[in-house]
C-alpha positions as CSV (number, residue, x, y, z in Angstrom):
1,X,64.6,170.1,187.1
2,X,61.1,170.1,186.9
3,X,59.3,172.5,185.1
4,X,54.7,172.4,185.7
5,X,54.3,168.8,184.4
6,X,57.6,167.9,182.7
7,X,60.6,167.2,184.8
8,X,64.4,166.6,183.3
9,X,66.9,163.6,185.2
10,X,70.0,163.0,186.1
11,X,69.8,159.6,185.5
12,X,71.4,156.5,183.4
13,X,68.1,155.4,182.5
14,X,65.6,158.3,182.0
15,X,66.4,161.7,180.0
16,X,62.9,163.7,180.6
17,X,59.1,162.6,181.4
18,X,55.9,164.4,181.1
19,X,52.5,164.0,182.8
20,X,49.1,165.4,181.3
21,X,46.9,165.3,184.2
22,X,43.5,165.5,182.1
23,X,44.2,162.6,180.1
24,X,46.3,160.5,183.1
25,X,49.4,160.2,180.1
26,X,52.8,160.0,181.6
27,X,55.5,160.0,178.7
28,X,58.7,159.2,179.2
29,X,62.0,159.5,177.0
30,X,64.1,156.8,177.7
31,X,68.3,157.4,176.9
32,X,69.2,155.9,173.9
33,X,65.8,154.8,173.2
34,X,62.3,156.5,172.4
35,X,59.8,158.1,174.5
36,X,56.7,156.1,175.3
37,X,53.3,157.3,176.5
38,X,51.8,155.5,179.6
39,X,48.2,155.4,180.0
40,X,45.8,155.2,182.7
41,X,48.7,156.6,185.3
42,X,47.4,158.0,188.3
43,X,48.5,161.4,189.6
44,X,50.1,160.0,192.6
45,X,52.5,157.7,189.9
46,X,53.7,161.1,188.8
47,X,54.6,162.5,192.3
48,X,56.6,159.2,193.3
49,X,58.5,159.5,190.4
50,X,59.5,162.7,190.7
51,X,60.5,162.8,193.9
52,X,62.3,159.5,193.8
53,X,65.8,158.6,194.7
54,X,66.0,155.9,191.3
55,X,64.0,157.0,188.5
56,X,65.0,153.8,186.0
57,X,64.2,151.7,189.2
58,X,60.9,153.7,190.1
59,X,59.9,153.3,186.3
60,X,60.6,149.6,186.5
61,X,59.0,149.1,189.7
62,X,55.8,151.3,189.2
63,X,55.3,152.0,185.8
64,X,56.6,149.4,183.3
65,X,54.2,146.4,183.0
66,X,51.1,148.3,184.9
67,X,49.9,151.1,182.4
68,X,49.0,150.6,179.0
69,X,51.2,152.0,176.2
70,X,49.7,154.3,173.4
71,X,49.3,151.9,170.0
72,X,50.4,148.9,171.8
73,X,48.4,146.6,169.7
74,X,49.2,147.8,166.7
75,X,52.9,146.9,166.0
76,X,52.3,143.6,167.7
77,X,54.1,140.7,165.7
78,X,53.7,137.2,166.2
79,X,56.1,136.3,168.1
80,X,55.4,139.5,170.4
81,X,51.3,138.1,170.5
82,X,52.6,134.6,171.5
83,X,54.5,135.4,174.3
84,X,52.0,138.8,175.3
85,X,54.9,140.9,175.8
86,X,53.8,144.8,175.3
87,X,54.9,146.2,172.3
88,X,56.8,149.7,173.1
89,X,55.9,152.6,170.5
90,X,57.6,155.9,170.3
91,X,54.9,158.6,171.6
92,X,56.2,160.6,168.4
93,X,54.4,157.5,166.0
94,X,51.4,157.1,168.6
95,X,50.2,160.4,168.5
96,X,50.3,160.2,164.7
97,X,46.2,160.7,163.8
C-alpha cells in the first residue's frame, strides 16, 4: 500500500518507509529492527523502491552504504571508528532535539 509519501510492504525485510521530499529523508522501518532515516536520498531513490519487485534487495542495493544516516557520528564506538562501519540509529533517537 502506499499512501502520499509513506508506503507499507509485504516483505521479509522491510515493514513501512517514508520519503519527505523537502528535506530528501527516506526512513525506513526495518522488521525486527528500528527505523532509520536516510539522508541526501534523491526522489528517483524513492520511486525505485517503491515500485520494486525486492524491497530488502533494492534497500541493500541502492540505499544501504550510499546515504548518510541521521546521528551517525554520534553513537560511534571505537571499534565501529576503526573499522568506519556506519553506525545505525533509530529515527525515533535521531530526531530527538
Amino acid at each position: 500500500m502506499t499512501d502520499g509519501n509513506t508506503k507499507t510492504f509485504e516483505s521479509s525485510a522491510l515493514e513501512w518507509a517514508t520519503y519527505d521530499e523537502a528535506n530528501q529523508t527516506l526512513s525506513i522501518k526495518f522488521k525486527g529492527s528500528g527505523a532509520y532515516d536516510y539522508e541526501g536520498v534523491p526522489l528517483e531513490i524513492w520511486g525505485g523502491l517503491c515500485n520494486c519487485e525486492s524491497a530488502g534487495s533494492y534497500v541493500h542495493r541502492n540505499i544501504r552504504g550510499k546515504f548518510g544516516l541521521a546521528g551517525k557520528e554520534d553513537e560511534q564506538t571505537s571499534d565501529q571508528a576503526e573499522s568506519k562501519r556506519p553506525v545505525l540509529r533509530p529515527a525515533s533517537e535521531a530526531r530527538k532535539p
